[in-house]
C-alpha positions in Angstrom: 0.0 0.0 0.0 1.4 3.4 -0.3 1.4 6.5 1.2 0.2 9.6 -0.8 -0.8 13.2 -0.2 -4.1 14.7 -1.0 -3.3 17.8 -3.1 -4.5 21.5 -1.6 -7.1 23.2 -3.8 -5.9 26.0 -5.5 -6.4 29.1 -4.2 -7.7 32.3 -6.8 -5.0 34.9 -5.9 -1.9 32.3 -7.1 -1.2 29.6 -9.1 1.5 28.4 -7.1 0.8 29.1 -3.2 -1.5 26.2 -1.7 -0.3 24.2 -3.8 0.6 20.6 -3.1 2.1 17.6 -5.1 0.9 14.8 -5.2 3.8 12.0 -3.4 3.4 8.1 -3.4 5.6 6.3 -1.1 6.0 2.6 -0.4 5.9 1.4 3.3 9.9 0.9 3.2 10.4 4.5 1.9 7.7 5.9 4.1 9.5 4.1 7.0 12.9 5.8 6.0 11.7 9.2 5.5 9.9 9.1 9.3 12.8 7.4 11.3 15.0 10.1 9.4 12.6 13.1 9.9 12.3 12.2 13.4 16.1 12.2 14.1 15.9 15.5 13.1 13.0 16.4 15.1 11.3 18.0 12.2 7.9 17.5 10.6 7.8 15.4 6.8 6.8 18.6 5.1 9.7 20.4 6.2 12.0 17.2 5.8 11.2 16.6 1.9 11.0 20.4 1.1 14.4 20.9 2.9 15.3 17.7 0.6 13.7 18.9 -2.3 15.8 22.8 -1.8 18.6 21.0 -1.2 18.8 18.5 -4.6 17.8 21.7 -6.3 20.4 24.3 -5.5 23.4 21.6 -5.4 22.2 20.3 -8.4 21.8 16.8 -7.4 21.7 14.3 -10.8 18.9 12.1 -9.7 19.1 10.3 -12.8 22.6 8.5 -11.9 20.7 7.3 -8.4 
């Protein structure tokens, strides 16, 4: 079974803001992410946007992973 978020309507003053992707996880990643993002004592949100920024602004080459 996996995991997914429910996307945010979007709101009429911007396209972007509200706005939430749609992320499917198995059970093994979903397990990861938590006991990672609880290390860190911060919620998933903020644990896969801060990965997100992060793969972004160094430019991280997914495609050789």
């Amino acid at each position: 079974m996996k995991n997914a978020m429910a996307p945010r309507p979007k709101k009429p003053d911007s396209k972007i803001k509200g706005i939430r992707p749609l992320v499917e996880f198995s059970e093994e990643e979903h397990w990861e992410i938590e006991t990672e993002r609880v290390r860190q004592r911060i919620d998933k949100g903020e644990y896969l946007r801060r990965a997100v920024l992060y793969c972004v602004r160094n430019k991280v080459d997914l495609q050789k992973g």
